[in-house]
PDB file of N, CA, C and O in Angstrom, chain B, residues numbered from 101:
ATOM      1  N   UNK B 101      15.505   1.678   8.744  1.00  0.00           N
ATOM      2  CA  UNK B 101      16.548   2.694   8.835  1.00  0.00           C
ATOM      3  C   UNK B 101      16.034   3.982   8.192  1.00  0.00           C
ATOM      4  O   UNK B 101      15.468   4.012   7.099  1.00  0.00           O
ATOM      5  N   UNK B 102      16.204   4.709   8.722  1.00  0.00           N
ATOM      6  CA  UNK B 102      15.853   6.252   8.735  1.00  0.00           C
ATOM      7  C   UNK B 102      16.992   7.424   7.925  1.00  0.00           C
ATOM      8  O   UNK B 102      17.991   7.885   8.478  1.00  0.00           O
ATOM      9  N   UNK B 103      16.703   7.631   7.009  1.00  0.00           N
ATOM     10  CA  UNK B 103      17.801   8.054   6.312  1.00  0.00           C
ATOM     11  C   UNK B 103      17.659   9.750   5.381  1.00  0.00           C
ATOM     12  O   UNK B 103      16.990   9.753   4.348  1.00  0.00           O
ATOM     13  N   UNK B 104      18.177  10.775   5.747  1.00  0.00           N
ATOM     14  CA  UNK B 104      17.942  12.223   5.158  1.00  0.00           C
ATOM     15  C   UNK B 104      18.822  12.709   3.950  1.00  0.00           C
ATOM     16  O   UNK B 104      18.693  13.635   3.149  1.00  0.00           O
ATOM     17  N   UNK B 105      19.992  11.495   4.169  1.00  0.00           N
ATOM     18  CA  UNK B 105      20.993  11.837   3.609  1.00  0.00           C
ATOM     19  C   UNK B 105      21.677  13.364   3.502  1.00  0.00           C
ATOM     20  O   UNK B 105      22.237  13.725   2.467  1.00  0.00           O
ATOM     21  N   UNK B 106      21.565  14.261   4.744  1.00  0.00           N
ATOM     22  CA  UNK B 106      21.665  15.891   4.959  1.00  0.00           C
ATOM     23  C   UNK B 106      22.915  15.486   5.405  1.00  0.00           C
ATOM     24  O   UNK B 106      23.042  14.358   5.882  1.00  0.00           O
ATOM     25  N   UNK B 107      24.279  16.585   5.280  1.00  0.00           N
ATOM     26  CA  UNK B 107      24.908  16.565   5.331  1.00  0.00           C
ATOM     27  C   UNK B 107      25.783  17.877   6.038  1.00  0.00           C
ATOM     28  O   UNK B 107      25.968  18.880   5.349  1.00  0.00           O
ATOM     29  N   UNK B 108      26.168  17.831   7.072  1.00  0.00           N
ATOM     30  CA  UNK B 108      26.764  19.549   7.506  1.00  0.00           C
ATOM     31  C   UNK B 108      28.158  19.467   7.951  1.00  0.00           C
ATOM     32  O   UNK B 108      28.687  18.361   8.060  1.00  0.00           O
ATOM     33  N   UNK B 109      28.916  20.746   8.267  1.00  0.00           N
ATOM     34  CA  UNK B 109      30.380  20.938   8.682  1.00  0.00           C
ATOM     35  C   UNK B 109      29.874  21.064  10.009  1.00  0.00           C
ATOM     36  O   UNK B 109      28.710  21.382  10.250  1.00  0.00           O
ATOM     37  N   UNK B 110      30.990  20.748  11.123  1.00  0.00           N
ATOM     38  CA  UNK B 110      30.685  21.109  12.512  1.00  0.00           C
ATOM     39  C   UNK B 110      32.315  21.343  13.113  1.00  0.00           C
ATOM     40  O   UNK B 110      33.359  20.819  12.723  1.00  0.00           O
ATOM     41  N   UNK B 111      32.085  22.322  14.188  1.00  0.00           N
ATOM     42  CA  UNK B 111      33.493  22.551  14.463  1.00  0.00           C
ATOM     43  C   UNK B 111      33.271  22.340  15.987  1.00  0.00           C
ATOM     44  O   UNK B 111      34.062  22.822  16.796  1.00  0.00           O
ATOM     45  N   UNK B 112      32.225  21.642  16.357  1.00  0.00           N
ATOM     46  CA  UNK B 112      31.811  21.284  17.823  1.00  0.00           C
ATOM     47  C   UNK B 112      31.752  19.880  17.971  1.00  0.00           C
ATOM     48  O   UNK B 112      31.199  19.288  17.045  1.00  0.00           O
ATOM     49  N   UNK B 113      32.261  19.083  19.071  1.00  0.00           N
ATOM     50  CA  UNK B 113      31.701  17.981  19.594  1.00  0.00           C
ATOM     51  C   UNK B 113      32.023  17.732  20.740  1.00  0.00           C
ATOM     52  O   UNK B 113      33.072  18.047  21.304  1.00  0.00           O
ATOM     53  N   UNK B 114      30.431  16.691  21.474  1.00  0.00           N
ATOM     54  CA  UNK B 114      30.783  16.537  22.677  1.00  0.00           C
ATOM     55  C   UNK B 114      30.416  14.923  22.915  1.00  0.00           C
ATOM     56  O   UNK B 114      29.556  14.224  22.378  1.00  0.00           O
ATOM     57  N   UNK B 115      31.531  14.577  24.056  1.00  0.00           N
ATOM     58  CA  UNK B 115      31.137  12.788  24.477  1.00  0.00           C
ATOM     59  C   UNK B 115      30.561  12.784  25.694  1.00  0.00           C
ATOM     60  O   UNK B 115      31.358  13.331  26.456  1.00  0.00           O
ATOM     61  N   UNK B 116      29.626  12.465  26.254  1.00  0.00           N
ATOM     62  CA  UNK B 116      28.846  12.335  27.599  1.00  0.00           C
ATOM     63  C   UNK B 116      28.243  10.755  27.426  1.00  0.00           C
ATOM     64  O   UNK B 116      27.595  10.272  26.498  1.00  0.00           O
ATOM     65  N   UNK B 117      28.728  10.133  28.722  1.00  0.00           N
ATOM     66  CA  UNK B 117      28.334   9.070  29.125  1.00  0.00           C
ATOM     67  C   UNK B 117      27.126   8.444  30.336  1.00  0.00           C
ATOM     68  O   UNK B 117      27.390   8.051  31.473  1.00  0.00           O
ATOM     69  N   UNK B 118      26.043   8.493  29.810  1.00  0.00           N
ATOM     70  CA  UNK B 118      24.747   7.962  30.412  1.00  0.00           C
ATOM     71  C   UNK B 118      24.155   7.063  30.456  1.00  0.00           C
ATOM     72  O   UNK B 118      23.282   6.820  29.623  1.00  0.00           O
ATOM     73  N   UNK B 119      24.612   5.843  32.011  1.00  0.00           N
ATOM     74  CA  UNK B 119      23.846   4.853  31.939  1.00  0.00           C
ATOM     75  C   UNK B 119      24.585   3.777  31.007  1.00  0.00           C
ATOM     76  O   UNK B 119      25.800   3.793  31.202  1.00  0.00           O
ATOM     77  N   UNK B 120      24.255   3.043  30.248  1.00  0.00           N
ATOM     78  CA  UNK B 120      25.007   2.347  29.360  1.00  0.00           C
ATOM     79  C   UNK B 120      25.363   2.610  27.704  1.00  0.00           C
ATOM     80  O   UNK B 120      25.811   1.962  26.757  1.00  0.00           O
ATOM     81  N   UNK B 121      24.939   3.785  27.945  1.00  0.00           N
ATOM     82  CA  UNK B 121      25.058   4.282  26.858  1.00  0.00           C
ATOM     83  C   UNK B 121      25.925   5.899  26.546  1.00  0.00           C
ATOM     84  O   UNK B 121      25.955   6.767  27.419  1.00  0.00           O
ATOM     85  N   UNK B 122      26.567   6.076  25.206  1.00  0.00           N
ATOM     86  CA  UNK B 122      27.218   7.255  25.309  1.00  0.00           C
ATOM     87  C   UNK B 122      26.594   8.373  24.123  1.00  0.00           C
ATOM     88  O   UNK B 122      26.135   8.191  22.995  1.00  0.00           O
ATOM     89  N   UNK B 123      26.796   9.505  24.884  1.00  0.00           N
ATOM     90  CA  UNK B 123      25.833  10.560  23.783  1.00  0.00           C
ATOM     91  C   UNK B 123      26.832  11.206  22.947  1.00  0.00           C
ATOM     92  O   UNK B 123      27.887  11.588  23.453  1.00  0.00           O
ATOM     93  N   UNK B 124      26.575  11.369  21.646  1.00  0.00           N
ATOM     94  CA  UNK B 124      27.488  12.426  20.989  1.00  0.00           C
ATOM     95  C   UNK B 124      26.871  13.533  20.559  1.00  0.00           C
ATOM     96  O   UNK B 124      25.899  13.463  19.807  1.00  0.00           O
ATOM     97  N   UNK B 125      27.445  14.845  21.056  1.00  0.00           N
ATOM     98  CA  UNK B 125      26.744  15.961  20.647  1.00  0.00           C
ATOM     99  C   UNK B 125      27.495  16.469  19.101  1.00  0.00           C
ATOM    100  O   UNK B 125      28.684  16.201  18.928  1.00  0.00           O
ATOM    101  N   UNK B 126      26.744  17.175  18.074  1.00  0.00           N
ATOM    102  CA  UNK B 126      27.280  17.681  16.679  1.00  0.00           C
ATOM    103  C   UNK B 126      26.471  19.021  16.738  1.00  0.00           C
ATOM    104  O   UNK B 126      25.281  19.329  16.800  1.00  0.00           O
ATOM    105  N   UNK B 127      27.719  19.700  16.690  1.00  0.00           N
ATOM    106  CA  UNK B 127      27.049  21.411  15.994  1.00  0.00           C
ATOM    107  C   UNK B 127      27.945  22.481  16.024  1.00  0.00           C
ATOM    108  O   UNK B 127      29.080  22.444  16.498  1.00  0.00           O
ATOM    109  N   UNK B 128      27.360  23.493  15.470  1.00  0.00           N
ATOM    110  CA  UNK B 128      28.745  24.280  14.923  1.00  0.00           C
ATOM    111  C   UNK B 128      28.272  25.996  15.449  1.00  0.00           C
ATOM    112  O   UNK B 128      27.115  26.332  15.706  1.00  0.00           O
ATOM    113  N   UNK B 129      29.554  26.950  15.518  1.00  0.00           N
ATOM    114  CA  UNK B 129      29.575  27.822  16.595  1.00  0.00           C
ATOM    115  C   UNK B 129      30.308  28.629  15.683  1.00  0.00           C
ATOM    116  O   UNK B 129      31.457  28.216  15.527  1.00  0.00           O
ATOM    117  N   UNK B 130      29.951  29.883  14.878  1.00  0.00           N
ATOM    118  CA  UNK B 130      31.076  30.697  14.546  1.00  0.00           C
ATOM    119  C   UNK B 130      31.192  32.274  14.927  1.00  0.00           C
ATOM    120  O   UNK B 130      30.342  33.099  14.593  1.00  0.00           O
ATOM    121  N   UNK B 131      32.036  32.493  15.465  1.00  0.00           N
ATOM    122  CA  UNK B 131      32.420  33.794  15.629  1.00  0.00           C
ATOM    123  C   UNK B 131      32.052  34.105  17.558  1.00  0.00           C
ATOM    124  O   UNK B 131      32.703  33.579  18.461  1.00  0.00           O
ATOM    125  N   UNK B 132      31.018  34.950  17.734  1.00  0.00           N
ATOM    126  CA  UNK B 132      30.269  34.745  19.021  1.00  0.00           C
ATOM    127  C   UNK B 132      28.836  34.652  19.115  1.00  0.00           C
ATOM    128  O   UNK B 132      28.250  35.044  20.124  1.00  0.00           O
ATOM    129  N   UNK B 133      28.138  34.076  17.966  1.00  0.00           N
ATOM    130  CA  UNK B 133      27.325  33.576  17.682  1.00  0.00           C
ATOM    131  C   UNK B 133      26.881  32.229  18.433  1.00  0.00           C
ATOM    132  O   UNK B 133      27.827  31.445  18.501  1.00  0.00           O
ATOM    133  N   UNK B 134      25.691  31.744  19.019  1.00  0.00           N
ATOM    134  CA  UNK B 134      25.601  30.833  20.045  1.00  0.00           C
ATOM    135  C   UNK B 134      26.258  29.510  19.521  1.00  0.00           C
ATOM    136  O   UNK B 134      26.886  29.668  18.474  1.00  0.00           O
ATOM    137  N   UNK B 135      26.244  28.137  20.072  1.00  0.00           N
ATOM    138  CA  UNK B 135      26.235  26.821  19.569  1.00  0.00           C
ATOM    139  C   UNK B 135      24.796  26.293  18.776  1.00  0.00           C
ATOM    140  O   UNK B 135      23.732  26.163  19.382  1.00  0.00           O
ATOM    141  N   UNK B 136      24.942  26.058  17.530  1.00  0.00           N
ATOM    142  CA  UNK B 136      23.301  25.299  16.733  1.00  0.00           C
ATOM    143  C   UNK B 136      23.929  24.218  16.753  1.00  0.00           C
ATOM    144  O   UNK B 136      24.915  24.036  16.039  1.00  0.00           O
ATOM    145  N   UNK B 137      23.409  23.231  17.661  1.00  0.00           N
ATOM    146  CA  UNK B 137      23.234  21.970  17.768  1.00  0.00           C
ATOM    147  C   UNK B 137      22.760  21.403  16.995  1.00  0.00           C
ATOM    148  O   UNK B 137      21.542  21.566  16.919  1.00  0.00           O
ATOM    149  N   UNK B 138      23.422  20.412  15.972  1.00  0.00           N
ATOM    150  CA  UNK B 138      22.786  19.773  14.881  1.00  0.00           C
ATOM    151  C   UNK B 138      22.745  18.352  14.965  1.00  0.00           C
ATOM    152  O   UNK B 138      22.145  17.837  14.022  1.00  0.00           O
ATOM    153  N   UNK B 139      23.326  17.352  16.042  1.00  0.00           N
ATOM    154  CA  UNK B 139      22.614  16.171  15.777  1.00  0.00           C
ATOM    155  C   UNK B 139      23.098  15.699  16.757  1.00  0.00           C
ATOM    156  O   UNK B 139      24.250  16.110  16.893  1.00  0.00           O
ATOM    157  N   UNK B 140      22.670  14.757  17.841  1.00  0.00           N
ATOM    158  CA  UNK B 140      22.305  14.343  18.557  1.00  0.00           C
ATOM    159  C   UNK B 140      22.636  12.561  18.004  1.00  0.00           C
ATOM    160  O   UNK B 140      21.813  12.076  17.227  1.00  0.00           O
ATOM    161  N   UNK B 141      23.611  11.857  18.366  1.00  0.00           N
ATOM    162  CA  UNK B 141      23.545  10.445  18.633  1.00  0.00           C
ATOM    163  C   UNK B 141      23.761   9.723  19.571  1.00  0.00           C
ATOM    164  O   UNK B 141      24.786  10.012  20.189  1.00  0.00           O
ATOM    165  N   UNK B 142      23.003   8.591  20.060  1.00  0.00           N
ATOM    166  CA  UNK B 142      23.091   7.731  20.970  1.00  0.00           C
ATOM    167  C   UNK B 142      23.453   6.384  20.627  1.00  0.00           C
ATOM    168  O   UNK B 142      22.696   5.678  19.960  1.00  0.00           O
ATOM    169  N   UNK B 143      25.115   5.792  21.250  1.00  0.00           N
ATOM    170  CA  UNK B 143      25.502   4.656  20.680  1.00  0.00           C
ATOM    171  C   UNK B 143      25.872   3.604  21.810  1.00  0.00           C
ATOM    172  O   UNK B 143      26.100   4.105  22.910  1.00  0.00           O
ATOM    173  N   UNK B 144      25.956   2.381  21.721  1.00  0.00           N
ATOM    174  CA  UNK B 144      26.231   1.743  22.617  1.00  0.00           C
ATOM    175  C   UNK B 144      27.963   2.164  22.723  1.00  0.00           C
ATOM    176  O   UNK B 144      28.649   2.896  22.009  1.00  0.00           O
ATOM    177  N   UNK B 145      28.275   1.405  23.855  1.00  0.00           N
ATOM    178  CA  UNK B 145      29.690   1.010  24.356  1.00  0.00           C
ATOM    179  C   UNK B 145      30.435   0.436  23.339  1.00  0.00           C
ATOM    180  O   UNK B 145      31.240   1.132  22.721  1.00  0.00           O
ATOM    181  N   UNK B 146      30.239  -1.059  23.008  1.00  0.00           N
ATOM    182  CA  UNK B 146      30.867  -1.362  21.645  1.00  0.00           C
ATOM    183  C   UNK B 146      30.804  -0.164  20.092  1.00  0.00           C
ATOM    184  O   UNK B 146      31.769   0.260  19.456  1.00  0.00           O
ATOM    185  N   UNK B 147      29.542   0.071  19.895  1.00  0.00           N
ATOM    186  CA  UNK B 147      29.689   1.008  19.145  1.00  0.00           C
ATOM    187  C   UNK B 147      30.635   2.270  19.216  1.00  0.00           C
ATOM    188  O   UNK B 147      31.318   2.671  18.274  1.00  0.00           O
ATOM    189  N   UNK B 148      30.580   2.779  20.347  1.00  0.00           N
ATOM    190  CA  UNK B 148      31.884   4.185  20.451  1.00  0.00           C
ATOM    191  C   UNK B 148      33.252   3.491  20.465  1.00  0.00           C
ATOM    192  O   UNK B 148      34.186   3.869  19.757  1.00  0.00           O
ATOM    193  N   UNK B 149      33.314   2.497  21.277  1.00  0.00           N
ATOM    194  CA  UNK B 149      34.385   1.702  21.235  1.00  0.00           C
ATOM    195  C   UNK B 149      35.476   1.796  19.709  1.00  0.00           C
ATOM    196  O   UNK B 149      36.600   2.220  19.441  1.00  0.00           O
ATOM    197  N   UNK B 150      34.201   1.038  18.906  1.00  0.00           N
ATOM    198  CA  UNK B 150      34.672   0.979  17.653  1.00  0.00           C
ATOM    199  C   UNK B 150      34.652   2.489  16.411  1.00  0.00           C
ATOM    200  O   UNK B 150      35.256   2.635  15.349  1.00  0.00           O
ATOM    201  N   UNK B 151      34.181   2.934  16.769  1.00  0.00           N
ATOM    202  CA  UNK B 151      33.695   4.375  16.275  1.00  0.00           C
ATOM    203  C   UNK B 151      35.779   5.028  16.943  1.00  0.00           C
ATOM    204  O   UNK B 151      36.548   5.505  16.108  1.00  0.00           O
ATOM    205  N   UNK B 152      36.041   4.926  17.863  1.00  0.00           N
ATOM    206  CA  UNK B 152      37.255   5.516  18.622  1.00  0.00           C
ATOM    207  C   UNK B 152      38.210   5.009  17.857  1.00  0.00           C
ATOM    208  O   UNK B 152      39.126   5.729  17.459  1.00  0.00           O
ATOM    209  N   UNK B 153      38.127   3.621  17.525  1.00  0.00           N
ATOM    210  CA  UNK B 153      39.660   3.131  16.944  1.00  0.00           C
ATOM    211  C   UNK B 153      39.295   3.292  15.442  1.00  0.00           C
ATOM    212  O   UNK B 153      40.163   3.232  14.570  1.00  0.00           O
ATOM    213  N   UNK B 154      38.302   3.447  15.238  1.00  0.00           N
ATOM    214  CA  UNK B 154      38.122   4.255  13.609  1.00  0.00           C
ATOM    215  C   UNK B 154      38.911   5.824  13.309  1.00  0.00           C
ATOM    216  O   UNK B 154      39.500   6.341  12.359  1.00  0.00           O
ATOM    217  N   UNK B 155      38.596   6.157  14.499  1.00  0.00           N
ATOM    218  CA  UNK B 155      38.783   7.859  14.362  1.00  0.00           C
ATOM    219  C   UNK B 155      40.445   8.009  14.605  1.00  0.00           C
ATOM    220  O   UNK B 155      41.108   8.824  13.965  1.00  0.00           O
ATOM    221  N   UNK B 156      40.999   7.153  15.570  1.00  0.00           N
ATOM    222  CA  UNK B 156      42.561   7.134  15.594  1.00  0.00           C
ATOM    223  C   UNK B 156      43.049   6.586  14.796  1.00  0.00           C
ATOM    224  O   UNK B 156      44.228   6.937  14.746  1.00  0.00           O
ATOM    225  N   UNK B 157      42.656   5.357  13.568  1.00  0.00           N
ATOM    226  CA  UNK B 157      43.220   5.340  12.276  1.00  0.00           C
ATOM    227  C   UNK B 157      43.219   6.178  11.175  1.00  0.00           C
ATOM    228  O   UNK B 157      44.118   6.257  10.338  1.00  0.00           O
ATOM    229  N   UNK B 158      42.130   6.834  11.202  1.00  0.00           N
ATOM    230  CA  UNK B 158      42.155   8.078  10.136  1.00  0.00           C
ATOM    231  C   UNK B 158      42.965   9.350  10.653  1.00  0.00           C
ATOM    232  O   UNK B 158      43.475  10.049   9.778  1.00  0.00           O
ATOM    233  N   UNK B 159      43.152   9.755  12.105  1.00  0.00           N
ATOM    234  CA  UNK B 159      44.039  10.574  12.291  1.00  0.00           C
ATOM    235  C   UNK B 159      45.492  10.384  11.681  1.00  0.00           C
ATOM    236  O   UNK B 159      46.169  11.148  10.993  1.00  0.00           O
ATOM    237  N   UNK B 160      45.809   8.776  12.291  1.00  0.00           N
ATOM    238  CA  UNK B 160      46.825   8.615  12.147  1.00  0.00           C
ATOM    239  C   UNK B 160      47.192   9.195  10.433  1.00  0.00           C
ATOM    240  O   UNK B 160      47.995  10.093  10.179  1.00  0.00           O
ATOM    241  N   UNK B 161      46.408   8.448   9.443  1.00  0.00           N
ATOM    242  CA  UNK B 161      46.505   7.870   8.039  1.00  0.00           C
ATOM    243  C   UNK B 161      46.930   9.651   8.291  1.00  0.00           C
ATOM    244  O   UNK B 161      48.078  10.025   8.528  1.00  0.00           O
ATOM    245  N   UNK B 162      45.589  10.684   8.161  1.00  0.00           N
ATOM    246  CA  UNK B 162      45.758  11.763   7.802  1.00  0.00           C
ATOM    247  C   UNK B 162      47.139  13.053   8.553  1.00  0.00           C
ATOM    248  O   UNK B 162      47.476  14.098   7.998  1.00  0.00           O
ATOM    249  N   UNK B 163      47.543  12.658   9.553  1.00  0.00           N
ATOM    250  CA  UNK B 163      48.546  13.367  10.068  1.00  0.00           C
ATOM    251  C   UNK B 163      50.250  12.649   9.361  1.00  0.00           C
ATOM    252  O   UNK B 163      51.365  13.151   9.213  1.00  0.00           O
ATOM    253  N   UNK B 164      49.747  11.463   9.118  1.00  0.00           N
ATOM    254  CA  UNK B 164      50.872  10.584   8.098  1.00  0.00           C
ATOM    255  C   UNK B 164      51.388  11.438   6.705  1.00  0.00           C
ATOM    256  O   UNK B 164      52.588  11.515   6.440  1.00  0.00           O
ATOM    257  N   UNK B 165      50.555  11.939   6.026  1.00  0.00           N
ATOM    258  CA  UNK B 165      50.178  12.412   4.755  1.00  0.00           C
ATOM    259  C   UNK B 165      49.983  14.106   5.017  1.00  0.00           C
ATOM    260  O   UNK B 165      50.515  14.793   4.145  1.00  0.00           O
ATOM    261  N   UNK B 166      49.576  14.539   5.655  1.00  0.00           N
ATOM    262  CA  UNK B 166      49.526  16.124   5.492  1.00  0.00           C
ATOM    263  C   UNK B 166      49.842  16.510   6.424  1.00  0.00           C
ATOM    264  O   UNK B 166      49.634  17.723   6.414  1.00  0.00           O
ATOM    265  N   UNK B 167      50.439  16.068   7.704  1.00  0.00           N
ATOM    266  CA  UNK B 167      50.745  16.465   8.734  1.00  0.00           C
ATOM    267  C   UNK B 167      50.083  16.646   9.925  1.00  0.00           C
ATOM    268  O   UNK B 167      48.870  16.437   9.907  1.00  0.00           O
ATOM    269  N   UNK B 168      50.787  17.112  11.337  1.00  0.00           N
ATOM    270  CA  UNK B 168      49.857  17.238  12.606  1.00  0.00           C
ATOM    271  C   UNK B 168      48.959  17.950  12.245  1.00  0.00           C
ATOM    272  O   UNK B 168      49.009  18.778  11.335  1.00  0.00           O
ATOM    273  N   UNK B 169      47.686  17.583  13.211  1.00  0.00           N
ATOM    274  CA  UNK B 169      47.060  18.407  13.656  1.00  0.00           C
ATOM    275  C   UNK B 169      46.628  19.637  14.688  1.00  0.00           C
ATOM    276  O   UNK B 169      45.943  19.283  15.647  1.00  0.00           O
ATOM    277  N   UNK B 170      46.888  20.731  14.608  1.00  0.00           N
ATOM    278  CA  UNK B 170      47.099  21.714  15.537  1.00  0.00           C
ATOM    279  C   UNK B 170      45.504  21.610  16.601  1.00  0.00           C
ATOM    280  O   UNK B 170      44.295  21.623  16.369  1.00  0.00           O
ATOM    281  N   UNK B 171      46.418  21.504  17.863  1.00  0.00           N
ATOM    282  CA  UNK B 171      45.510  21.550  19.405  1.00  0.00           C
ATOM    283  C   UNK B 171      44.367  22.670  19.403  1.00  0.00           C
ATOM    284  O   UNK B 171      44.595  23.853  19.152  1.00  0.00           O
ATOM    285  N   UNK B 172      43.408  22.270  19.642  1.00  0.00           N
ATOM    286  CA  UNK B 172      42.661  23.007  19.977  1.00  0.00           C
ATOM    287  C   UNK B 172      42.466  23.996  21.119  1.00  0.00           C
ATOM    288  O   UNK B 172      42.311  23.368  22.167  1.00  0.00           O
ATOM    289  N   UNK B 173      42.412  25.456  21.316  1.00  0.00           N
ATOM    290  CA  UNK B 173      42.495  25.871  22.592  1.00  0.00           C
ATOM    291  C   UNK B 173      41.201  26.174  22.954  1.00  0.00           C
ATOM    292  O   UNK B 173      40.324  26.126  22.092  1.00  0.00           O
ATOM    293  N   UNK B 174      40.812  26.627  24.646  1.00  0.00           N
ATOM    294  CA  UNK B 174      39.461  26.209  24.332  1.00  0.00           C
ATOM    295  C   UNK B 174      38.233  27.583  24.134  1.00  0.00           C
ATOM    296  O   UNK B 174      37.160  27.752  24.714  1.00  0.00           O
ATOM    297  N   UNK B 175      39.015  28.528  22.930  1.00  0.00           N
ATOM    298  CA  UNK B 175      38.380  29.352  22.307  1.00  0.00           C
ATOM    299  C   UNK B 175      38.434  28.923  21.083  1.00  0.00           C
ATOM    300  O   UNK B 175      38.318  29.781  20.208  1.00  0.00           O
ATOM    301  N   UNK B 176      38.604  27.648  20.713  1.00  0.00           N
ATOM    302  CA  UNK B 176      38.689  27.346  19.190  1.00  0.00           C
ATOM    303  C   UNK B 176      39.810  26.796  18.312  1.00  0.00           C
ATOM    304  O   UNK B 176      40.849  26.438  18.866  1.00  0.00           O
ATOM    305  N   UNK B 177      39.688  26.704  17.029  1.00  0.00           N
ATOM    306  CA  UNK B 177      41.042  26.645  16.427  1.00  0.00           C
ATOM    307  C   UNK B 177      41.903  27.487  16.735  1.00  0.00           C
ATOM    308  O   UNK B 177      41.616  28.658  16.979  1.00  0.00           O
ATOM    309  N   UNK B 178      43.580  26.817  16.784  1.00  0.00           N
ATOM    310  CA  UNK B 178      44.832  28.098  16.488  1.00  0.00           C
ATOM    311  C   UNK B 178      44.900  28.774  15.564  1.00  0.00           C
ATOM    312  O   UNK B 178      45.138  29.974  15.434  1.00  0.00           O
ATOM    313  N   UNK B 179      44.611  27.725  14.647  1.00  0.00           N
ATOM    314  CA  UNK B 179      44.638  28.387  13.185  1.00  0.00           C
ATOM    315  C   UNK B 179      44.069  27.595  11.903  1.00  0.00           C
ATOM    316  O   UNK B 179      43.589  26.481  12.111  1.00  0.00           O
ATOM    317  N   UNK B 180      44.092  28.048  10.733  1.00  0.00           N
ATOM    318  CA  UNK B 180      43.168  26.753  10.347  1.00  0.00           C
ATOM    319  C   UNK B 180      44.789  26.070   9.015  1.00  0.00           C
ATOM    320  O   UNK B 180      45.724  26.667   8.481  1.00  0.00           O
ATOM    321  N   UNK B 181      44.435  24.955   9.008  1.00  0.00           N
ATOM    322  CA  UNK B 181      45.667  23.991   8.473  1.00  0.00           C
ATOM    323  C   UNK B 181      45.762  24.431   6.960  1.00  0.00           C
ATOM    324  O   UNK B 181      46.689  25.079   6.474  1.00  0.00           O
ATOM    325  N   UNK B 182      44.595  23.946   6.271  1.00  0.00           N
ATOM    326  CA  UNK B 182      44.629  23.877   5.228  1.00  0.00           C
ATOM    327  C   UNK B 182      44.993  25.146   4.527  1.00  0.00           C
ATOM    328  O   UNK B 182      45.672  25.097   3.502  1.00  0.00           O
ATOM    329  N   UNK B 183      44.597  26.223   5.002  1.00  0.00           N
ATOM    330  CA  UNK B 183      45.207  27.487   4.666  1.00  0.00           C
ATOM    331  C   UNK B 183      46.449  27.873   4.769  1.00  0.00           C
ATOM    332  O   UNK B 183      46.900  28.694   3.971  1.00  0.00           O
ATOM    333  N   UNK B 184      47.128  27.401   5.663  1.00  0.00           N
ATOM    334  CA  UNK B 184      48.767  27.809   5.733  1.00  0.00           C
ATOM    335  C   UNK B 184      49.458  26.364   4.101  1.00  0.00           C
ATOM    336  O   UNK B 184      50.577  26.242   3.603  1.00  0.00           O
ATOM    337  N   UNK B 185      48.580  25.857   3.909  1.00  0.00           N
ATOM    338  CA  UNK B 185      49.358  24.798   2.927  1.00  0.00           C
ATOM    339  C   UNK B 185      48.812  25.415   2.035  1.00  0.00           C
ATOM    340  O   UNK B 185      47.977  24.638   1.572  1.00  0.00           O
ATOM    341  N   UNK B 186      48.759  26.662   1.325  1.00  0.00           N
ATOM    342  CA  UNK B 186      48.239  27.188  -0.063  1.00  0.00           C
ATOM    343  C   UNK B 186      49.288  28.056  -0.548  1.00  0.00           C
ATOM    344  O   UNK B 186      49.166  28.625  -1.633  1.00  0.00           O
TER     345      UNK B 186
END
């Protein structure tokens, strides 16, 4: 196992499905500055599978506790959350 332990914010992602396998794109875009693509994973079927019902329990937990999450339009955030709660 291959490990950098690097760590980044991203306000981009993408799911593309190839073959038996599904790609996830990570990278972040601010202002009109291009997309920097920062990481690249390839997971099986079971893996996204389970990766999906991970990500809809933590929504849930976290929209439980601090509330919805505002829709994305597809120029970006509406607005950003944590700032209107200050």
């Amino acid at each position: 196992m291959v490990s950098d332990n690097s760590k980044s914010t991203v306000n981009h992602a993408t799911v593309t499905q190839i073959g038996f396998n599904f790609i996830l794109e990570f990278g972040s875009a601010h202002g009109n500055e291009p997309l920097e693509l920062g990481s690249i994973i390839v997971v099986s079927p079971q893996t996204a599978k389970k990766l999906m019902e991970n990500l809809k329990e933590s929504i849930h937990r976290y929209e439980h506790f601090i509330g919805p999450i505002p829709a994305m339009t597809s120029s970006g955030y509406q607005r950003d959350v944590h700032a209107e709660r200050d």
